[in-house]
C-alpha positions in Angstrom: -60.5 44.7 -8.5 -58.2 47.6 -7.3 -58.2 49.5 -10.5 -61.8 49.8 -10.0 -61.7 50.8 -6.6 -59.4 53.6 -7.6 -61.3 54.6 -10.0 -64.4 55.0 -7.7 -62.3 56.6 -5.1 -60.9 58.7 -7.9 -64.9 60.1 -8.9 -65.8 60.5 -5.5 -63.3 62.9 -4.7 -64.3 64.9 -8.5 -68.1 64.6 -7.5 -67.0 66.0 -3.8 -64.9 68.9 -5.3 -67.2 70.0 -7.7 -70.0 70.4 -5.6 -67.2 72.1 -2.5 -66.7 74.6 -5.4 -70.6 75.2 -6.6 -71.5 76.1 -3.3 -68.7 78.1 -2.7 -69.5 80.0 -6.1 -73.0 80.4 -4.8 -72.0 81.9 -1.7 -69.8 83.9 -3.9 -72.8 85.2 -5.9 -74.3 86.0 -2.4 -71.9 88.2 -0.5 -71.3 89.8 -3.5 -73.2 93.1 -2.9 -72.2 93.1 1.0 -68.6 92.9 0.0 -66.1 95.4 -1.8 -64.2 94.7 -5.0 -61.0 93.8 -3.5 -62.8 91.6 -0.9 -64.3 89.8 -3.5 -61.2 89.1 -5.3 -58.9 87.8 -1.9 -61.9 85.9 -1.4 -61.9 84.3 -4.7 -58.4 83.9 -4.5 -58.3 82.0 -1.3 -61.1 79.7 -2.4 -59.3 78.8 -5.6 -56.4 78.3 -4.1 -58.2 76.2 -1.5 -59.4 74.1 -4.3 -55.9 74.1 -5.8 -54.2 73.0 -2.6 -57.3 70.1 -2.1 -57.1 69.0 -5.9 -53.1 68.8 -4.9 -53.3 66.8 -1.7 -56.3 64.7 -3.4 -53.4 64.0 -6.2 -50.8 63.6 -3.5 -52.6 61.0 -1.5 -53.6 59.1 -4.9 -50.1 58.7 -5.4 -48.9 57.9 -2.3 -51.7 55.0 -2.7 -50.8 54.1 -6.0 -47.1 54.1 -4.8 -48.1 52.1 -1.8 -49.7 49.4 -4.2 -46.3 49.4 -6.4 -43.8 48.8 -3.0 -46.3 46.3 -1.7 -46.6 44.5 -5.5 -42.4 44.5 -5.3 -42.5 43.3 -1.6 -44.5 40.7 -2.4 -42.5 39.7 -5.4 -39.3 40.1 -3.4 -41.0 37.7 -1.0 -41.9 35.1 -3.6 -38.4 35.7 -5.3 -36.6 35.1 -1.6 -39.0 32.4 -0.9 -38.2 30.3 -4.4 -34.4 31.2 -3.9 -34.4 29.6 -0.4 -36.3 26.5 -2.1 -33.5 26.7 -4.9 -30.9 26.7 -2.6 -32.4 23.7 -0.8 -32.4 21.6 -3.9 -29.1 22.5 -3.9 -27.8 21.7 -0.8 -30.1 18.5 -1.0 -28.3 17.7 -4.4 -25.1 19.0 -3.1 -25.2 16.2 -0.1 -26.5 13.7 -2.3 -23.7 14.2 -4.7 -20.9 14.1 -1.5 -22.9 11.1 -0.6 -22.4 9.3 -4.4 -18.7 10.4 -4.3 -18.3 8.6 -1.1 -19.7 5.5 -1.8 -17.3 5.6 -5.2 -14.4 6.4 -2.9 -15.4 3.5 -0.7 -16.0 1.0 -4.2 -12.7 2.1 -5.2 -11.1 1.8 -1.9 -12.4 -1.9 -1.8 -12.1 -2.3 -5.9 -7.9 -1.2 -5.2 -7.9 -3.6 -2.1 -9.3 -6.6 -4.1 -6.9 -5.4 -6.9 -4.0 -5.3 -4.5 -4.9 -8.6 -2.7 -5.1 -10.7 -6.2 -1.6 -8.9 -7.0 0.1 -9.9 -3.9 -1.2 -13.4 -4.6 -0.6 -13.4 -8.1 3.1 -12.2 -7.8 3.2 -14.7 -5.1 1.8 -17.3 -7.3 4.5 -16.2 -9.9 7.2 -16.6 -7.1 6.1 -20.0 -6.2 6.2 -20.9 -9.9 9.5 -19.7 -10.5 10.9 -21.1 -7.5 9.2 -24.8 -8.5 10.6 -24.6 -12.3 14.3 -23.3 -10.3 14.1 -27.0 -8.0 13.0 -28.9 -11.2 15.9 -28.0 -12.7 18.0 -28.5 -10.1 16.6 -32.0 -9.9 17.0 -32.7 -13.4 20.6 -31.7 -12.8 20.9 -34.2 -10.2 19.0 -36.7 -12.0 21.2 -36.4 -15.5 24.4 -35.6 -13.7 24.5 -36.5 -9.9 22.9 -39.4 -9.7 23.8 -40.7 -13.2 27.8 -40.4 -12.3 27.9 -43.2 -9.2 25.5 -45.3 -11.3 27.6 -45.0 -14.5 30.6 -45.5 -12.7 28.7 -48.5 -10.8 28.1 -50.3 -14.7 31.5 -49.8 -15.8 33.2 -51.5 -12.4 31.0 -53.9 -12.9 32.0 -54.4 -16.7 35.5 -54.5 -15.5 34.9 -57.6 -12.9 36.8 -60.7 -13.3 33.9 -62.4 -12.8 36.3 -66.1 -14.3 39.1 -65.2 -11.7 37.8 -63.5 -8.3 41.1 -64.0 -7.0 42.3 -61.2 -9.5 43.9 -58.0 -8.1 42.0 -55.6 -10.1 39.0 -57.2 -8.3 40.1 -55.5 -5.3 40.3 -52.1 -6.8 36.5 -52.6 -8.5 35.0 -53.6 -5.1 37.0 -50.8 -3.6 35.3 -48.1 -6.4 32.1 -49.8 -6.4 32.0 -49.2 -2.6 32.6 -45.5 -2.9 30.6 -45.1 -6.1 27.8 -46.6 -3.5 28.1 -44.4 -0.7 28.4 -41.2 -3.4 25.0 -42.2 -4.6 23.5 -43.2 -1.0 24.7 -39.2 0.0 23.0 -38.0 -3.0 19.8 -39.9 -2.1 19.9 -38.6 1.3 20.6 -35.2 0.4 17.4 -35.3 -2.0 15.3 -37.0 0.9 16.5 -34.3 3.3 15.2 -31.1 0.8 11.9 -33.3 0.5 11.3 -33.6 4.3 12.2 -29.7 4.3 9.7 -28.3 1.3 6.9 -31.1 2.5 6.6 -30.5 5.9 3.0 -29.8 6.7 3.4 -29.3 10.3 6.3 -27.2 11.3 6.7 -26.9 15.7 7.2 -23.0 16.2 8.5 -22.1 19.8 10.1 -19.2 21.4 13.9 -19.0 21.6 16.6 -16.4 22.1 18.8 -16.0 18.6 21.6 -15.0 20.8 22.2 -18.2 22.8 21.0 -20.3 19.4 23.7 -18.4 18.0 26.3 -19.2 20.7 25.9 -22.9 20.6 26.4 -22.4 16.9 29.8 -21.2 17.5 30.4 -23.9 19.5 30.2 -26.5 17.9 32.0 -24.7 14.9 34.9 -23.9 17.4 37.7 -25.8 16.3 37.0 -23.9 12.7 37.2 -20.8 14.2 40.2 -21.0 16.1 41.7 -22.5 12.9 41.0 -19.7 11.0 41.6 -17.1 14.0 38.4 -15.5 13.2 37.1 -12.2 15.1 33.3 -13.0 15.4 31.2 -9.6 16.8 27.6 -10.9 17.5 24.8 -8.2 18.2 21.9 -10.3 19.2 21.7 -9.8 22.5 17.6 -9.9 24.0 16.4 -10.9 20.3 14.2 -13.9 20.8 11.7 -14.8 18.0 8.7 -17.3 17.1 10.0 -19.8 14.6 11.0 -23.2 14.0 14.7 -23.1 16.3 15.9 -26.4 14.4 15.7 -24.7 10.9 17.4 -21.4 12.4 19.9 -23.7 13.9 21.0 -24.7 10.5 20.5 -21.4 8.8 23.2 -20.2 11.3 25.1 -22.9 11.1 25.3 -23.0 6.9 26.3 -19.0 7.1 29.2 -18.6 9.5 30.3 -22.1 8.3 30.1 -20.6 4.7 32.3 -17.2 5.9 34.6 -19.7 7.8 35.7 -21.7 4.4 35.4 -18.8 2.1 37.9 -16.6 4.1 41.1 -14.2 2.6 44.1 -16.0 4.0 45.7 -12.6 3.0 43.7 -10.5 5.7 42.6 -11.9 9.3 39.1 -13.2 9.5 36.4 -10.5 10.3 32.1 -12.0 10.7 29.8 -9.7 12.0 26.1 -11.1 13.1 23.7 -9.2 13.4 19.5 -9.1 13.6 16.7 -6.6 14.0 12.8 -6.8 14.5 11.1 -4.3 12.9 7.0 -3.8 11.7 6.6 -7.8 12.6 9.8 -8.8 10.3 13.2 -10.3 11.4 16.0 -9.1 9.9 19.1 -11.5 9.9 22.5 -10.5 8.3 26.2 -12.4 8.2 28.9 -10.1 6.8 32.6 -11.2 6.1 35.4 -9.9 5.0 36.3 -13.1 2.7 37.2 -14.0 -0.8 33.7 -12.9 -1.9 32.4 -13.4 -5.5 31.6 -11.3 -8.6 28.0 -11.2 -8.9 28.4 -9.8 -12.7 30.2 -13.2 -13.5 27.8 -15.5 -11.8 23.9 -16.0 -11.8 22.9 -15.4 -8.3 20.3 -18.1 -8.4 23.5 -20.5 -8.9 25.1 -19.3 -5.8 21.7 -21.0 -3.9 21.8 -24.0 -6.4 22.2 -27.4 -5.4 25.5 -29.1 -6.0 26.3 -25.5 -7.2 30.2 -24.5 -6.4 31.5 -21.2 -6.8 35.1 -21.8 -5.5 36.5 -25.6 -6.4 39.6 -25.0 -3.9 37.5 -24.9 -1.0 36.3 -28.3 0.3 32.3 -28.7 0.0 29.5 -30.1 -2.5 27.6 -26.9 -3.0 25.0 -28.4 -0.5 24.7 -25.8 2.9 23.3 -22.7 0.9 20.9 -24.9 -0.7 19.4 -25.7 2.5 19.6 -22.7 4.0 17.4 -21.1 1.2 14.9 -24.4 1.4 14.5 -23.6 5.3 14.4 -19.7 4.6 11.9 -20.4 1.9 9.6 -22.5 4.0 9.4 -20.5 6.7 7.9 -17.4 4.4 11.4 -15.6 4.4 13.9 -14.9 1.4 17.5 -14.8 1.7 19.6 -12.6 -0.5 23.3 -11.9 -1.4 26.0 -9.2 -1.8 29.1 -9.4 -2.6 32.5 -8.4 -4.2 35.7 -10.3 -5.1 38.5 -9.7 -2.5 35.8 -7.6 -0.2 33.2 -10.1 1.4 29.8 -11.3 1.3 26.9 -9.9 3.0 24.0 -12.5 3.6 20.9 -10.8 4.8 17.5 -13.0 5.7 14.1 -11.3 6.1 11.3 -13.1 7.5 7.9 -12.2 8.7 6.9 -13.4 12.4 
């Protein structure tokens, strides 16, 4: 449709020339006889070259026109180029947010995904724990059961072999009825030592109150007194304004068990040193005992044996292998875990960590 306009414009301006320069020719023709030679010719030349300058502007303005089409084509192209690149760039953005949108709900399926993962771990390790610790106190009972208690009762069946049961008037009576009675009370301490770890690792509701470690500590000490000034032990406690929520009859024992250990297992060759001591930090209380005793070499000895039942590390020192025992069972039943280090001629270090 504007080709064709041109193109009319285009003839109309020919047509309009044409004619502009017939008439001016006939005028020409006319003047001719009133006008010289050399008029003639300046006239001719000024009326071609007004017909040169008009063919030139008519040219000029053509292409301007044309020109003017061109820009506006590109204009409009630009437009339709800067209009589809704004649409592109939408889609982008739109896919772009849509994208950050998918990665965050993946971040948030894999936050969850490594919580559930972390949770089942805890509770699997914990599982594992609790296994391990179950097959540990099956052992230890079979221990008891093939060696303990079998002892007093074998010991029971051969007294009773040896009886005069003819002549009850015989002296060796005396001596089986003496046996028999401490075979008897070896096997009723056994029973109650078994039916004392029960009560501990089957108690379903354990009292929890408030109470200062310090002064639970102190009566501690007092009732292990005459130990202590036996031994001349230096005892530096550093408990002072500790007070925790937990079961004080279990801690009472705990304590009791630990400086009573350090107490037996001291170097008569250096003077006594204990140090207690207990933090609370991030919602965990942190219990240690550290002596300056006989310790042990934990390269020689299985550290689980150290917490065993009827377990005895040292055979010089009066005991059964009983206290540490317990201690672990309360420790354990509380949620905490008690752990050991030590070396021969240096000490022991007993450090507790429970949660509140």
């Amino acid at each position: 449709m504007k080709a064709k306009t041109l193109i009319i414009l285009l003839l109309f301006f020919a047509e309009t020339a044409t004619v502009y320069g017939n008439d001016a020719l006939v005028r020409v023709q006319q003047n001719v006889a009133t006008y010289t030679q050399n008029d003639v010719q300046k006239y001719i030349l000024i009326t071609v070259f007004a017909i040169v300058l008009f063919v030139f502007m008519l040219f000029q303005t053509i292409f301007l026109y044309l020109s003017n089409m061109n820009t506006r084509k590109l204009n409009i192209s630009l437009a339709k180029q800067h209009h589809d690149s704004q649409e592109q760039n939408e889609e982008i953005k739109q896919q772009n947010e849509e994208i950050r949108q998918q990665n965050e709900e993946i971040a948030s399926i894999n936050e969850h995904l490594e919580g559930i993962v972390a949770e089942r771990t805890k509770e699997l390790e914990f599982t594992i724990e609790s296994l391990s610790t179950r097959n540990g106190d099956l052992e230890q009972f079979s221990y008891i059961l093939s060696h303990q208690v079998r002892a007093p009762i074998a010991r029971l069946i051969g007294l009773a072999n040896i009886f005069n049961k003819e002549n009850i008037a015989d002296p060796i009576n005396q001596d089986v009825l003496m046996h028999t009675q401490q075979s008897a009370k070896d096997l009723d301490t056994i029973i109650k030592d078994l039916a004392y770890i029960l009560s501990i690792k089957n108690e379903v509701v354990i009292e929890k109150e408030l109470f200062d470690v310090s002064k639970v500590t102190k009566v501690v000490l007092g009732s292990l007194n005459a130990e202590i000034c036996e031994a001349k032990a230096d005892i530096n406690i550093k408990l002072e304004g500790l007070s925790i929520f937990s079961v004080k009859k279990h801690w009472e024992s705990i304590i009791y068990n630990l400086l009573s250990n350090a107490i037996k297992f001291r170097n008569k060759r250096a003077k006594l040193q204990i140090a207690v001591e207990g933090t609370i930090q991030n919602d965990m209380f942190y219990f240690t005992v550290k002596d300056n005793g006989i310790g042990l070499d934990l390269n020689q000895i299985d550290t689980y044996k150290i917490f065993g039942l009827y377990q005895r590390m040292h055979t010089h020192v009066k005991g059964k292998g009983f206290g540490l025992y317990v201690t672990k069972t309360q420790i354990e039943a509380l949620g905490g875990k008690i752990t050991v280090e030590s070396a021969e001629n240096v000490g022991s270090i007993f450090k507790v960590s429970m949660p509140l």
